[in-house]
Residue, then its C-alpha position, 0 to 999 in steps of 0.5 A: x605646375x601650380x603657382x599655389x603653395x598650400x598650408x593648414x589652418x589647423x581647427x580650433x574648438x575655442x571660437x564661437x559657433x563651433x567656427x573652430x571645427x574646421x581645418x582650413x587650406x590657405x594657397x599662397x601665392x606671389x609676394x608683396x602686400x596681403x590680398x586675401x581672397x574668399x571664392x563662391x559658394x560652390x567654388x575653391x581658391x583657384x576661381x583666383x588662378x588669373x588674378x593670381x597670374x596677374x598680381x603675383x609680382x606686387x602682391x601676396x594672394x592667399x587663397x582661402x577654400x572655405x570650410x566644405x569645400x576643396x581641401x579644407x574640413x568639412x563638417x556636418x553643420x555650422x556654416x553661415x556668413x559669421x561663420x565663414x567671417x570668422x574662419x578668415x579672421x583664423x586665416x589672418x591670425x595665423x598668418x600674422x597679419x594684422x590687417x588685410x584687404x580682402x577680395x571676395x567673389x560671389x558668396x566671398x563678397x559677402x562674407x568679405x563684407x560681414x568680416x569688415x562689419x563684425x572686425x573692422x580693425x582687421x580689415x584695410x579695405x574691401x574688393x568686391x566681385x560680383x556680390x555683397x549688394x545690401x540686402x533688399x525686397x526682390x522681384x519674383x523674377x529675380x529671386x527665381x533667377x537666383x535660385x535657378x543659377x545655384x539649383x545648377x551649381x549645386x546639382x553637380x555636387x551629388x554627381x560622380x563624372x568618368x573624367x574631366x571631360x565628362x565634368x567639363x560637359x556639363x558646364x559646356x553642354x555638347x562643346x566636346x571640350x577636354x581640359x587641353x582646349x581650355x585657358x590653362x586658369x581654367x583647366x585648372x580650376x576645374x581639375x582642382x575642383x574634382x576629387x576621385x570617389x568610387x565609380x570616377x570623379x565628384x566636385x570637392x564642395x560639399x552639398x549641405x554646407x552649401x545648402x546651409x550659405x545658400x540659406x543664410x543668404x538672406x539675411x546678409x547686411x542691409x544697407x543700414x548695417x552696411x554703412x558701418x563699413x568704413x574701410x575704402x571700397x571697390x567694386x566689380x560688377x559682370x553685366x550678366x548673371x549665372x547664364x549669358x543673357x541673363x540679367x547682372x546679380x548686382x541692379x543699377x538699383x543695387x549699386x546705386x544704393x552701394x555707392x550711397x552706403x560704402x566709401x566706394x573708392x572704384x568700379x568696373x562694369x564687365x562684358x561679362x557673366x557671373x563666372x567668366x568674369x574671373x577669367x581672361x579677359x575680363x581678369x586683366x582689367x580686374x587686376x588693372x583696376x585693383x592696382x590703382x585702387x590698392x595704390x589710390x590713399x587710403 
């Protein structure tokens, strides 16, 4: 049984750039103070199944699916960081709470940080995963590793796959896995993650809005822009990127500029990937960590 509990955000047509399109579905889970938690570009909430497991007892978590993907609306068009910045400050209104920390994943982080720039009064304080490093030239390498992780990512999202375990070969390549043999988060992860079309099963995420993200990347914030930030900082890097082997999405470069621009309060470098990082084990000390930060003054 899942330990998520959902409700709806319903859409609105009042707010700016059409931001109001949109139902939103926000998983709650455990009790205690607001975490509020934004997932990758092709993922959904359950990417927080172990943290959830994890924090459950001290904290409430609210999973957000953002617009186009898992089960919330899934407009045509009007994506982008603001966009999605605003959808978690609807998130917040109707929950009812004034001021949140809000934990990002991936593209979540950035998101996260655009909400801290463009609301600080609703933001405590910011938990980054993985993402959010301020907005600097690339090397060609870099840029083609980048582009060469989503290309993946995104590729499932035109396919249809007989079951699960056509879906999980595709992300285990020739492991014969079934979702019996995975840690339970995981299994669930993926099995939220398809929904029954004609013909078996595609991923909920739908292609152009992340088409549409992976886009408005670029101009995520500089480094100047990102030192209006005031609110206290944690962050969380894997030492590999999308693939094992590959280098970490976040430089030492990046996180030292990081440390220079934002009230960086904490920080973990984990044996781990972009993906795998938000699983066992590396979840367990991600949550220890958050523990500490959230209990540091603030």
């Amino acid at each position: 049984m899942s330990r998520w509990r959902k409700e709806t955000v319903p859409a609105e047509a009042e707010t700016t750039e059409g931001s109001g399109e949109a139902a939103l579905a926000v998983w709650r889970s455990g009790e205690g103070e607001p975490i509020v938690c934004l997932h990758g570009i092709t993922a959904q909430h359950r990417s927080f199944n172990s943290l959830a497991g994890h924090l459950g007892g001290e904290h409430e978590l609210f999973g957000v699916d953002f617009r186009g993907r898992g089960d919330s609306g899934k407009p045509d068009s009007g994506y982008g960081l603001e966009t999605h910045a605003e959808d978690a400050v609807r998130v917040l209104d109707h929950l009812g709470v004034d001021r949140a920390v809000l934990c990002g994943h991936s593209m979540g982080a950035f998101v996260a940080m655009k909400a801290a720039l463009m609301y600080p009064g609703r933001v405590k304080s910011l938990i980054l995963l993985d993402g959010a490093w301020p907005r600097i030239e690339v090397s060609e390498e870099e840029r083609k590793a980048l582009e060469e992780g989503l290309a993946r990512a995104f590729s499932r999202l035109d396919m249809t796959f007989e079951g699960a375990d056509a879906y999980l070969d595709f992300w285990f390549p020739g492991a014969g896995l079934s979702p019996e043999d995975l840690d339970p988060d995981l299994a669930d992860y993926y099995l939220f993650d398809l929904e029954k079309v004609d013909g078996g099963y595609s991923p909920k995420a739908r292609r152009s809005a992340a088409e549409e993200d992976a886009a408005a990347l670029p101009s995520a914030p500089t480094a100047e822009e990102m030192k209006k930030a005031s609110c206290p900082v944690m962050l969380v890097r894997a030492k590999e990127g999308f693939f094992p082997g590959s280098e970490p999405l976040i430089s030492d470069e990046a996180r030292d500029s990081m440390a220079d621009i934002l009230d960086l309060r904490s920080e973990i470098l984990l044996e781990a990937n972009h993906y795998s990082m938000m699983f066992e084990p590396s979840s367990e000390k991600i949550a220890a960590t958050i523990r500490w930060f959230l209990g540091s003054p603030r």
